[in-house]
N, CA, C and O atoms as a Tripos MOL2 file, in Angstrom:
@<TRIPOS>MOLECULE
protein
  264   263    66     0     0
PROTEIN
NO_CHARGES

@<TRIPOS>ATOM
      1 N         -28.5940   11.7750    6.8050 N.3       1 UNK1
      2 CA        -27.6170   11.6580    7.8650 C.3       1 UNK1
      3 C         -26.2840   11.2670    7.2550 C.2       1 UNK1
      4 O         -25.9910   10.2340    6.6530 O.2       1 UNK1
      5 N         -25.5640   12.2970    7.5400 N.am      2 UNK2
      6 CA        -24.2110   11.7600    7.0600 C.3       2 UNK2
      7 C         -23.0950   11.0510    7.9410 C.2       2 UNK2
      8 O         -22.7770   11.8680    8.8050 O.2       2 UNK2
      9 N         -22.4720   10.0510    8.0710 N.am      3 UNK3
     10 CA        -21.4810    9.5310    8.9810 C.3       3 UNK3
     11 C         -19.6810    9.6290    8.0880 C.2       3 UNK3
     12 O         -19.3680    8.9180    7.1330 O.2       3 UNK3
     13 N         -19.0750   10.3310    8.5220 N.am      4 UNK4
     14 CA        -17.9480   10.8910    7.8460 C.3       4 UNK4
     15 C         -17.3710    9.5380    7.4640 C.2       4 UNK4
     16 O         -16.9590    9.3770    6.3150 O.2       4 UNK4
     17 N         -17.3110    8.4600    8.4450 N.am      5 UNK5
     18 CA        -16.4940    6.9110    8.4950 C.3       5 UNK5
     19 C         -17.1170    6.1360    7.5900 C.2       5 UNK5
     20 O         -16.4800    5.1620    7.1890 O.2       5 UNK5
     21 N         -18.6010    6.3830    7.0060 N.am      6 UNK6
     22 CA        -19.2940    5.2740    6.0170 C.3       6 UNK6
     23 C         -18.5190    5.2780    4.8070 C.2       6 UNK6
     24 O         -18.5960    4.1480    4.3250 O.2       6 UNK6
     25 N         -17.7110    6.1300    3.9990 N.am      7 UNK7
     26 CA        -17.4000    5.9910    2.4670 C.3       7 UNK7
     27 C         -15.8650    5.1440    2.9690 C.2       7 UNK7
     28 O         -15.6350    4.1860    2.2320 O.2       7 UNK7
     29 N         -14.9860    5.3190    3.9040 N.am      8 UNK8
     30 CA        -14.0360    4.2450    4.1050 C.3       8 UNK8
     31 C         -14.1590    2.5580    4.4120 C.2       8 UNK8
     32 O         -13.3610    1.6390    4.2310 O.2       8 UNK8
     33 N         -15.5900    2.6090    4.9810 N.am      9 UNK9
     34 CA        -16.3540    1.4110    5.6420 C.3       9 UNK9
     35 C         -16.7230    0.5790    4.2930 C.2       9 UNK9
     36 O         -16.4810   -0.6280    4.2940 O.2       9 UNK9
     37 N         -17.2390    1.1200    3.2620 N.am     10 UNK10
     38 CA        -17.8320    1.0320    2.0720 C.3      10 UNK10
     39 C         -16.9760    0.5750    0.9900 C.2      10 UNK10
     40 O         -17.3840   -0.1090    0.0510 O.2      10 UNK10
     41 N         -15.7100    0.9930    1.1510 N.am     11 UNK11
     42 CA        -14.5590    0.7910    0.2020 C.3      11 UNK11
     43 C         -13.4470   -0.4370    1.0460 C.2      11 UNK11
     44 O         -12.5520   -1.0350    0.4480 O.2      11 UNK11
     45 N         -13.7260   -0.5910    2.3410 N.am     12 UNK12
     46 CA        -13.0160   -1.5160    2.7560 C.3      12 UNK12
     47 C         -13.7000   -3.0800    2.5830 C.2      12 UNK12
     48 O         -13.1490   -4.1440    2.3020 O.2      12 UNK12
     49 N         -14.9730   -2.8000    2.8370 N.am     13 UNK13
     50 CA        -15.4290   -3.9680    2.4580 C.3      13 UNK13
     51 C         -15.4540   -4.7100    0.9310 C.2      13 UNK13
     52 O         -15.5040   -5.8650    0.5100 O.2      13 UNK13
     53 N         -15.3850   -3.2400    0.3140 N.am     14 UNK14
     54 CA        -15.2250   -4.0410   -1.6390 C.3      14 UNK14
     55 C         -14.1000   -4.1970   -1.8740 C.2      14 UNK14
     56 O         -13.7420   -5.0120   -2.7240 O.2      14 UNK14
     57 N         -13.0500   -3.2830   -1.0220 N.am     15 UNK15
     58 CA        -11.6670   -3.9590   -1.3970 C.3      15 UNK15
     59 C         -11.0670   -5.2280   -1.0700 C.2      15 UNK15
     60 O         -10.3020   -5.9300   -1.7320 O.2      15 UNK15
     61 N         -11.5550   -5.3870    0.0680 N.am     16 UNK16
     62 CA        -11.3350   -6.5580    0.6080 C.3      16 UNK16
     63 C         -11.7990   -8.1700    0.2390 C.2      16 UNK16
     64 O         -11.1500   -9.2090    0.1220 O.2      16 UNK16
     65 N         -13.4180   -7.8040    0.1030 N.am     17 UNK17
     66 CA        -13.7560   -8.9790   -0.9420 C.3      17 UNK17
     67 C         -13.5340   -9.2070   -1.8860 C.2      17 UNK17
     68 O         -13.5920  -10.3560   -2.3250 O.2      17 UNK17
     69 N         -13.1360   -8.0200   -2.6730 N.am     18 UNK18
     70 CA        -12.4360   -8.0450   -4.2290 C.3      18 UNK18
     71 C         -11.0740   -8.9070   -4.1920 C.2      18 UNK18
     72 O         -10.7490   -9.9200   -4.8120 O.2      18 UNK18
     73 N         -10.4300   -8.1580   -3.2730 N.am     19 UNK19
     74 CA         -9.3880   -9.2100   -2.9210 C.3      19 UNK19
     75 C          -9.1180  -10.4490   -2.8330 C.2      19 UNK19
     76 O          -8.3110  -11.0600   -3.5330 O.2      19 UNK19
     77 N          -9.9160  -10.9620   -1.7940 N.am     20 UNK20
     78 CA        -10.3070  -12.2550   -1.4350 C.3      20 UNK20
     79 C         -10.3990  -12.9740   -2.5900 C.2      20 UNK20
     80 O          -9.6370  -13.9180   -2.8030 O.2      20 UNK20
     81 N         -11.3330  -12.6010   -3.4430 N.am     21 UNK21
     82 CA        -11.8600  -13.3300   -4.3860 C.3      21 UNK21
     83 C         -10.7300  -13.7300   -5.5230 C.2      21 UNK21
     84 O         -10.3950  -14.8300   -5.9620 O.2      21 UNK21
     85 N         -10.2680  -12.3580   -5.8290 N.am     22 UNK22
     86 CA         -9.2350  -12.6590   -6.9450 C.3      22 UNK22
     87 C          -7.9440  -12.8720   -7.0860 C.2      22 UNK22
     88 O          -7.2770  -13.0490   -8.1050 O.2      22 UNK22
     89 N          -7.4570  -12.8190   -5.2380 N.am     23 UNK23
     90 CA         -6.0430  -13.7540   -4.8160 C.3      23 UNK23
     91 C          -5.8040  -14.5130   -4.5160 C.2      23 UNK23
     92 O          -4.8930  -15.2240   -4.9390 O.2      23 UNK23
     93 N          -7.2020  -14.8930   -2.8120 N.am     24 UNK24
     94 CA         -6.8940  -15.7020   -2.1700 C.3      24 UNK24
     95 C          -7.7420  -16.6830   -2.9450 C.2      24 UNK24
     96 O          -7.6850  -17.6020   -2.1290 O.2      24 UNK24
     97 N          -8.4280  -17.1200   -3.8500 N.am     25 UNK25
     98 CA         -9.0700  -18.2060   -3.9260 C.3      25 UNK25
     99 C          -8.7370  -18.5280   -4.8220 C.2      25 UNK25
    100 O          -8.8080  -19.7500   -4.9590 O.2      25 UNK25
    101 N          -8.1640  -17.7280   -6.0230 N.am     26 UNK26
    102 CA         -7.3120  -18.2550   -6.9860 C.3      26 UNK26
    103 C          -6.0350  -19.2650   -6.9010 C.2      26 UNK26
    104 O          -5.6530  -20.1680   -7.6460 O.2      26 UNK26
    105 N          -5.3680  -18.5520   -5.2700 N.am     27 UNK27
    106 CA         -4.1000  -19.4090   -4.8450 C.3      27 UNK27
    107 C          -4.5270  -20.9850   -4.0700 C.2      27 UNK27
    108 O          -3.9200  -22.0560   -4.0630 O.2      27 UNK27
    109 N          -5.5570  -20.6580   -3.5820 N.am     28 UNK28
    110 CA         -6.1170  -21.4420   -3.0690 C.3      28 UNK28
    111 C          -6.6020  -22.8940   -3.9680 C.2      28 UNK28
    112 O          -6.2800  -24.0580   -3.7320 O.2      28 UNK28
    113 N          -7.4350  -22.3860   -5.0030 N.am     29 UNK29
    114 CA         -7.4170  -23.0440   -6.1730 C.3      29 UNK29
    115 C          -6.4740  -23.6290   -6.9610 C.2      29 UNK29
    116 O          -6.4530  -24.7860   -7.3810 O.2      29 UNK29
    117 N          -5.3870  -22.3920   -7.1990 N.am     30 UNK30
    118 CA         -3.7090  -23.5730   -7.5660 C.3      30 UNK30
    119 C          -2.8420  -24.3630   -6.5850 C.2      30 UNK30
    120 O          -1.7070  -24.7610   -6.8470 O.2      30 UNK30
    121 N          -3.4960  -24.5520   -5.4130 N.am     31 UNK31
    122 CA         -2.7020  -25.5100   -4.2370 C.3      31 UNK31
    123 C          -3.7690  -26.2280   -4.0920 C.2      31 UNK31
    124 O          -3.7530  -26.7030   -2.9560 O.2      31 UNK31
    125 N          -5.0060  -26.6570   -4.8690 N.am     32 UNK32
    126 CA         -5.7160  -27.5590   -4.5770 C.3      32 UNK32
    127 C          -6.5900  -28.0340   -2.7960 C.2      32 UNK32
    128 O          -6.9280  -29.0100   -2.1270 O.2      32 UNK32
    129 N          -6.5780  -26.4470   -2.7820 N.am     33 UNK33
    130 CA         -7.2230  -26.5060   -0.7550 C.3      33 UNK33
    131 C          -8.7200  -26.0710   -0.9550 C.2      33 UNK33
    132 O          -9.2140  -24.9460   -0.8750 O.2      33 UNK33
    133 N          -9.2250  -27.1250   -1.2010 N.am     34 UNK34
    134 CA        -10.5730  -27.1590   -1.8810 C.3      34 UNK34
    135 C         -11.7510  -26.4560   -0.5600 C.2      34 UNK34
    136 O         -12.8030  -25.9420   -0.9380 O.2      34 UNK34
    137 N         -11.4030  -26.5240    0.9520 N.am     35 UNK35
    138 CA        -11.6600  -25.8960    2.0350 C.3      35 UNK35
    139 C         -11.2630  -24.5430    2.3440 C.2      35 UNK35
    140 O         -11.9130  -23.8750    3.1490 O.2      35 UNK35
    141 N         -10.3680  -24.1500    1.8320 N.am     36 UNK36
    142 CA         -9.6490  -22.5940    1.9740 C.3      36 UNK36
    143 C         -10.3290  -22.4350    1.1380 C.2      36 UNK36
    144 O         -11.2090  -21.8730    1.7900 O.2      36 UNK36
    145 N         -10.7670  -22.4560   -0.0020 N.am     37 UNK37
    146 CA        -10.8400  -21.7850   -0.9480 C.3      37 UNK37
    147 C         -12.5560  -21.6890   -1.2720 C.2      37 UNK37
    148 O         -13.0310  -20.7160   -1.8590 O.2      37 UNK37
    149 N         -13.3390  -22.7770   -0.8260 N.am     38 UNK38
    150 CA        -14.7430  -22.3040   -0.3360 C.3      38 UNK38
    151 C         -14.7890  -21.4170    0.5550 C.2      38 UNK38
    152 O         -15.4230  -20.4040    0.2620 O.2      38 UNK38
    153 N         -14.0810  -21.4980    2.0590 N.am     39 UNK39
    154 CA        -13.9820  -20.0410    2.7120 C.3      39 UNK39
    155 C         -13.9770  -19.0820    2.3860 C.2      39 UNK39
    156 O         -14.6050  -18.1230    2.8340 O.2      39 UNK39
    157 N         -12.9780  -19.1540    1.1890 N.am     40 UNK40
    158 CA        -12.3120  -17.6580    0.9760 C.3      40 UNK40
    159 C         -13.0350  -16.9220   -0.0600 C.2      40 UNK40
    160 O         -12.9120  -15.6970   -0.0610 O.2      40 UNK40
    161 N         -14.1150  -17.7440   -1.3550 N.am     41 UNK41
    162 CA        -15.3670  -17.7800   -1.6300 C.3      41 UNK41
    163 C         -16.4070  -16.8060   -1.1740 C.2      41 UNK41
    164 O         -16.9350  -15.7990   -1.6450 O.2      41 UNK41
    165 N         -16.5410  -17.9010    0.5570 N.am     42 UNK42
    166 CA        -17.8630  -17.3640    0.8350 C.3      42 UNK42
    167 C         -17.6250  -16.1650    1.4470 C.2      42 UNK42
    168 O         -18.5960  -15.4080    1.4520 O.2      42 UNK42
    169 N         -16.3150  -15.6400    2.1240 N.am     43 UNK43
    170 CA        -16.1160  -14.0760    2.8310 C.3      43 UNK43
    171 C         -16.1680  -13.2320    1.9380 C.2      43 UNK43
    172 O         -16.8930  -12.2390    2.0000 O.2      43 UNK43
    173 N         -15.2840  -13.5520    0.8290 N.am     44 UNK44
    174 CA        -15.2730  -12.7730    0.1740 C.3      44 UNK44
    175 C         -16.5530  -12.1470   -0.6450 C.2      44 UNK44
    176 O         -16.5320  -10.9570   -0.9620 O.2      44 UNK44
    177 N         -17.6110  -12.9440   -0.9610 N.am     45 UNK45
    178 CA        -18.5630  -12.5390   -1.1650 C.3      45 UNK45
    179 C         -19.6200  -11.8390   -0.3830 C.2      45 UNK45
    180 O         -20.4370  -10.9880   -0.7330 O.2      45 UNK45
    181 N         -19.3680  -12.4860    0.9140 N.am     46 UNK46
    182 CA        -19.8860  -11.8850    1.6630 C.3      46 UNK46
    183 C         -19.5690  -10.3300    2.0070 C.2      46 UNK46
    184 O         -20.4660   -9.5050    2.1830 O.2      46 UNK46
    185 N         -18.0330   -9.9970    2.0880 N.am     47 UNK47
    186 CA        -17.8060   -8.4520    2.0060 C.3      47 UNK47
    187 C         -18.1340   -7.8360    0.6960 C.2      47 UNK47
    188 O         -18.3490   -6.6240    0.7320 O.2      47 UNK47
    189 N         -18.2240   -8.5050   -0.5950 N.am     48 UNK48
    190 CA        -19.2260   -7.4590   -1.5910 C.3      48 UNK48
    191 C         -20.6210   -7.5010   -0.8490 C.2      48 UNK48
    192 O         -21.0020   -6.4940   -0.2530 O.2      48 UNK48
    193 N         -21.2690   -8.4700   -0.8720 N.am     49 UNK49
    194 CA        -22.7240   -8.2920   -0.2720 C.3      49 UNK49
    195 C         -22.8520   -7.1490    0.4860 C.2      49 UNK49
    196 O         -23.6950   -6.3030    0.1880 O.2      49 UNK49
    197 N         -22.0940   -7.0190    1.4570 N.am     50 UNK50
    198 CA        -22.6250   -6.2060    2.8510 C.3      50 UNK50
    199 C         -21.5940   -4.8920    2.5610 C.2      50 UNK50
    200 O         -21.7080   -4.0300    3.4320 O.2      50 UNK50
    201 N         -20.8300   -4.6470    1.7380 N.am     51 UNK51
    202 CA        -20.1500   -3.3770    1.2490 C.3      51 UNK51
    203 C         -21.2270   -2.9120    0.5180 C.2      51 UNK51
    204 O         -21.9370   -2.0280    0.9970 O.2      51 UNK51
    205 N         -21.4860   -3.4500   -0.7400 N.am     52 UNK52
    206 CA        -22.8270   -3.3840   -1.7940 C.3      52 UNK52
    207 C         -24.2860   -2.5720   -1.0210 C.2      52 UNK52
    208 O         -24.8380   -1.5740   -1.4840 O.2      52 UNK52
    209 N         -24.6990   -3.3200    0.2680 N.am     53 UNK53
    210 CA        -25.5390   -3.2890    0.7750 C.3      53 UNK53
    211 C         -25.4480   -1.9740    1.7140 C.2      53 UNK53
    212 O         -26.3270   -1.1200    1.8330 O.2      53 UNK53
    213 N         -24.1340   -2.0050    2.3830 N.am     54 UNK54
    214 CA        -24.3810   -1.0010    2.6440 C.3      54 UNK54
    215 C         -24.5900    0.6350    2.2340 C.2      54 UNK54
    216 O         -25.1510    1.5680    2.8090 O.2      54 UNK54
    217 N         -23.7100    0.4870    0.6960 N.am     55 UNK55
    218 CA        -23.9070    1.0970    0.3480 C.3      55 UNK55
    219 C         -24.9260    2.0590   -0.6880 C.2      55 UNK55
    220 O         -24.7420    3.1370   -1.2550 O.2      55 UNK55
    221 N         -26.0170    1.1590   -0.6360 N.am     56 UNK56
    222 CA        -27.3790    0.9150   -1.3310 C.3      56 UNK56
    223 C         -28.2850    1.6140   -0.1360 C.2      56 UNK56
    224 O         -29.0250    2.5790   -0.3290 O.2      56 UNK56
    225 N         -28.1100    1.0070    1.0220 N.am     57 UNK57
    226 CA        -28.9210    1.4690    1.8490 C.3      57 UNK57
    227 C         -29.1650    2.8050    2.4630 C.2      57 UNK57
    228 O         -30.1870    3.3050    2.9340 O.2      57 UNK57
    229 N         -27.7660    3.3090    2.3080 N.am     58 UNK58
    230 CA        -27.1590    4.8370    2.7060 C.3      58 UNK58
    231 C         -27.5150    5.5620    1.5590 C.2      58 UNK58
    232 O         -27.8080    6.7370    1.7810 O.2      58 UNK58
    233 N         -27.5930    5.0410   -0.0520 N.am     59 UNK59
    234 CA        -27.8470    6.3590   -1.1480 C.3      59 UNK59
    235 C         -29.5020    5.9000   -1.4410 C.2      59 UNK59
    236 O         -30.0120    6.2130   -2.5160 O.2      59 UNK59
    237 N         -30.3580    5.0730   -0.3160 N.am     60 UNK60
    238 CA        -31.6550    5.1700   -0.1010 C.3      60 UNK60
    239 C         -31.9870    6.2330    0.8010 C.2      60 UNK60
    240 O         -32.8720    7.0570    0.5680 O.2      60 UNK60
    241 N         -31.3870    6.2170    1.6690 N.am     61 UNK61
    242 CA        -31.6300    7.0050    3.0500 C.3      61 UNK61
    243 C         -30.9540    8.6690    2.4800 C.2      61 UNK61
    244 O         -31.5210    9.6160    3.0250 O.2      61 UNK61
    245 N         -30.3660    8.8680    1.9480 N.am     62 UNK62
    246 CA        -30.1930   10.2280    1.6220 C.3      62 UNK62
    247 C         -30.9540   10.4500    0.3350 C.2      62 UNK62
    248 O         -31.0410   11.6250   -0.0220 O.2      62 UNK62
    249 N         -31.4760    9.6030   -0.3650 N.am     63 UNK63
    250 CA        -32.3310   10.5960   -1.7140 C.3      63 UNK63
    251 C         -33.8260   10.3850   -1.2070 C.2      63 UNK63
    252 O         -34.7000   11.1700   -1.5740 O.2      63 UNK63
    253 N         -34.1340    9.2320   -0.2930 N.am     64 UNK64
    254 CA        -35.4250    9.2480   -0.1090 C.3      64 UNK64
    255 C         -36.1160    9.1870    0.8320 C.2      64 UNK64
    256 O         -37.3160    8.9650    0.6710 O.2      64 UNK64
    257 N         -35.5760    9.3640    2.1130 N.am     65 UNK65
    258 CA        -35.7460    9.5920    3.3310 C.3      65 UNK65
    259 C         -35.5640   10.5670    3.7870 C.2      65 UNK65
    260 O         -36.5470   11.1180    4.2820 O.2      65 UNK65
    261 N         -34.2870   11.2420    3.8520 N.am     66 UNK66
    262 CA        -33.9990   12.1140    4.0340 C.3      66 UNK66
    263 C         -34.1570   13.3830    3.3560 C.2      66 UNK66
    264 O         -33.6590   14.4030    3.8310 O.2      66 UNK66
@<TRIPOS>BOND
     1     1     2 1
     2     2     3 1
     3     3     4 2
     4     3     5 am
     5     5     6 1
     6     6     7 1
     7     7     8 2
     8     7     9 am
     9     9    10 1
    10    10    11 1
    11    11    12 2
    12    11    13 am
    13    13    14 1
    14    14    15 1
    15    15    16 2
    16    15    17 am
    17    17    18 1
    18    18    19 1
    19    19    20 2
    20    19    21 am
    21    21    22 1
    22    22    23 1
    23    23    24 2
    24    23    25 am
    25    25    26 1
    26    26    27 1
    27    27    28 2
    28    27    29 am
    29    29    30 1
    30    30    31 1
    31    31    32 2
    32    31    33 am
    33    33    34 1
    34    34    35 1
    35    35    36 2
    36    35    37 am
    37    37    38 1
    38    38    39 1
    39    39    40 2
    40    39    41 am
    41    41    42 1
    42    42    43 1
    43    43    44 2
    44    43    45 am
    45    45    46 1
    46    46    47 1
    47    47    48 2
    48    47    49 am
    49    49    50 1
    50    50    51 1
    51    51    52 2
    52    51    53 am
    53    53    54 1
    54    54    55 1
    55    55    56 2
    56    55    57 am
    57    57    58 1
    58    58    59 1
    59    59    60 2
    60    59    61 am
    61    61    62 1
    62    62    63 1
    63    63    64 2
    64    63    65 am
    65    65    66 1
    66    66    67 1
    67    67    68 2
    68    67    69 am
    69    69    70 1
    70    70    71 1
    71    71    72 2
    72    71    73 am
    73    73    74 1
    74    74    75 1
    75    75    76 2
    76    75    77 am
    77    77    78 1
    78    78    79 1
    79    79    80 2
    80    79    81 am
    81    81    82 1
    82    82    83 1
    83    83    84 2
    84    83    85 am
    85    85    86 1
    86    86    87 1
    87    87    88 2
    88    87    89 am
    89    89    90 1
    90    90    91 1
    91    91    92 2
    92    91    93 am
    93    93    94 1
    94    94    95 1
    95    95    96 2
    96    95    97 am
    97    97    98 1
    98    98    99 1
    99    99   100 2
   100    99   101 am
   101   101   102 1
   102   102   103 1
   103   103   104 2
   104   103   105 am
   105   105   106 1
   106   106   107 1
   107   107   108 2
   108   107   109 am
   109   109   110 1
   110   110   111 1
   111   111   112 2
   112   111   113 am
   113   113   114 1
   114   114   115 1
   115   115   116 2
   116   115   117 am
   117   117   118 1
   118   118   119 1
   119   119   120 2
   120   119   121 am
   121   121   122 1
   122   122   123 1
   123   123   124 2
   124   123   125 am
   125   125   126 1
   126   126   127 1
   127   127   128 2
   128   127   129 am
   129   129   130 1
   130   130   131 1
   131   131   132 2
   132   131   133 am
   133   133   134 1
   134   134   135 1
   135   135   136 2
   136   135   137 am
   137   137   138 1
   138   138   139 1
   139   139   140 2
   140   139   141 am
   141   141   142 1
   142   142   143 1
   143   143   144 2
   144   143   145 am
   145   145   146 1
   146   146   147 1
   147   147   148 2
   148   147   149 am
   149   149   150 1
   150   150   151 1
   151   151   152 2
   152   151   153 am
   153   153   154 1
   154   154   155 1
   155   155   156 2
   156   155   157 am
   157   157   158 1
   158   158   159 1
   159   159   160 2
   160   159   161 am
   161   161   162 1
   162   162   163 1
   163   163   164 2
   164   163   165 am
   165   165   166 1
   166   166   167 1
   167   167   168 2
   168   167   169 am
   169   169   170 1
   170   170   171 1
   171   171   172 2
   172   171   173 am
   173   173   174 1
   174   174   175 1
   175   175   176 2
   176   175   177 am
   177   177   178 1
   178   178   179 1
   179   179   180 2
   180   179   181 am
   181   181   182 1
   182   182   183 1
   183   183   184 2
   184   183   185 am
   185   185   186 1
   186   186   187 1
   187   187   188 2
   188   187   189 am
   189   189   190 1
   190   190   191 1
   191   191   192 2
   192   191   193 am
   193   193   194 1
   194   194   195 1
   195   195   196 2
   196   195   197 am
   197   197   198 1
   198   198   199 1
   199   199   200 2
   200   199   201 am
   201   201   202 1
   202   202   203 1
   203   203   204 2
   204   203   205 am
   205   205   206 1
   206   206   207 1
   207   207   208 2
   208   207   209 am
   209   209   210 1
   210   210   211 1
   211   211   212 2
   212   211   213 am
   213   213   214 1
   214   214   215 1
   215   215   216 2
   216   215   217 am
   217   217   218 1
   218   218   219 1
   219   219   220 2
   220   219   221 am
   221   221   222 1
   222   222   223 1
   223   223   224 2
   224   223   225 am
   225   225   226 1
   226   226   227 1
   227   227   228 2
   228   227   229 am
   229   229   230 1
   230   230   231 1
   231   231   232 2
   232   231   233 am
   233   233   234 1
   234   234   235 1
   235   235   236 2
   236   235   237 am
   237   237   238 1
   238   238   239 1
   239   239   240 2
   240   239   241 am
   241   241   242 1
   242   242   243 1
   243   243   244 2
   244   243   245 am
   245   245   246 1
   246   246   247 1
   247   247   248 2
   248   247   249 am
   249   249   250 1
   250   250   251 1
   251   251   252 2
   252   251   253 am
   253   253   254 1
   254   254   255 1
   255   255   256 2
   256   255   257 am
   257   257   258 1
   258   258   259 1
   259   259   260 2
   260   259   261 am
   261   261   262 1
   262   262   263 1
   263   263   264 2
@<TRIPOS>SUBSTRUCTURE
     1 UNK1         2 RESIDUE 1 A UNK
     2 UNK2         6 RESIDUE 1 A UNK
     3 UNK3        10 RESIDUE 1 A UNK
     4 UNK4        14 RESIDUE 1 A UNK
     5 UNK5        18 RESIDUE 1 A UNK
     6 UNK6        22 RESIDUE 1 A UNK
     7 UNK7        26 RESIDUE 1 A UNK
     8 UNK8        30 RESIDUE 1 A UNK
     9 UNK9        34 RESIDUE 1 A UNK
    10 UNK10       38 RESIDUE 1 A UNK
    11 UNK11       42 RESIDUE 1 A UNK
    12 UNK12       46 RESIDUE 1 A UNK
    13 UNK13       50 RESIDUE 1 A UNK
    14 UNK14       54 RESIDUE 1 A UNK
    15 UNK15       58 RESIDUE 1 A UNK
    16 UNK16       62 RESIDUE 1 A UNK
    17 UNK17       66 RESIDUE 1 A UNK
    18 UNK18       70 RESIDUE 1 A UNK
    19 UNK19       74 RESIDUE 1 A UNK
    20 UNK20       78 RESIDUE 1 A UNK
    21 UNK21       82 RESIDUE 1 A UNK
    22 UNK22       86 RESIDUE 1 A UNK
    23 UNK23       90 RESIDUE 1 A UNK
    24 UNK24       94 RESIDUE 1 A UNK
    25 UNK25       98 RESIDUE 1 A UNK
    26 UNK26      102 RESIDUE 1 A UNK
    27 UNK27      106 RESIDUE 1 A UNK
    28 UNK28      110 RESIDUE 1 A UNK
    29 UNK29      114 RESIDUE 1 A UNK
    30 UNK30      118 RESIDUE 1 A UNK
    31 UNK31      122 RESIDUE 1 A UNK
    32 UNK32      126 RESIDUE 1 A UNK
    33 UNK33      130 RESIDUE 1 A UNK
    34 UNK34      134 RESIDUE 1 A UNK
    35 UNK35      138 RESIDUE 1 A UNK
    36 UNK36      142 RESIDUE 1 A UNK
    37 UNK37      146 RESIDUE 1 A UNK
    38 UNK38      150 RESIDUE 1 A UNK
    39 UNK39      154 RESIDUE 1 A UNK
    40 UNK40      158 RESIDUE 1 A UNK
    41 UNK41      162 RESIDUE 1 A UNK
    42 UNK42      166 RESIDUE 1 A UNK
    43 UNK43      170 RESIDUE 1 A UNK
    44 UNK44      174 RESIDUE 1 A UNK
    45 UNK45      178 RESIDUE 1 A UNK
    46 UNK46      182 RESIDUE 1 A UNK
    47 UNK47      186 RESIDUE 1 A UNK
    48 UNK48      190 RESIDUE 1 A UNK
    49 UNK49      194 RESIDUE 1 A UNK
    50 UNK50      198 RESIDUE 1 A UNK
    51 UNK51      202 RESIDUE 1 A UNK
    52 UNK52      206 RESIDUE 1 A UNK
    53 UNK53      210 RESIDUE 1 A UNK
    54 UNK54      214 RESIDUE 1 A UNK
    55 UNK55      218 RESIDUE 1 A UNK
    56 UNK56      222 RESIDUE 1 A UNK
    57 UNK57      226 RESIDUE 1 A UNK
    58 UNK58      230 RESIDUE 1 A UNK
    59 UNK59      234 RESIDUE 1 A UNK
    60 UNK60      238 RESIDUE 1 A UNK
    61 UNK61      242 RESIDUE 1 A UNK
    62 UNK62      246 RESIDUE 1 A UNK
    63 UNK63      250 RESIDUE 1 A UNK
    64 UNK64      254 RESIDUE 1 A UNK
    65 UNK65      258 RESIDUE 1 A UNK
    66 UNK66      262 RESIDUE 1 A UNK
């Protein structure tokens, strides 16, 4: 099953956590906001996780399900 919107869905979420990770928590880290910057941590990881994931789950479902 192909969904035309999954490869933008897929790249927004790694860009975004990529982001997160290597701007906002860095800045976060040089202003000493020891709370922003666990936040910004845990989203950000969280959008690799579930970018990652989703995109694991979709090149399951087309080589071996489908």
């Amino acid at each position: 099953m192909f969904l035309g919107f999954l490869p933008y869905v897929i790249g927004i979420f790694i860009g975004s956590g990529l982001f997160v990770l290597l701007v906002d928590a860095k800045m976060y880290k040089k202003e000493k906001q020891k709370k922003e910057q666990k936040a910004s941590l845990i989203f950000g990881w969280m959008n690799l996780a579930i970018g990652l994931g989703i995109f694991l789950a979709n090149w399951i479902y087309n080589n071996f399900i489908w």
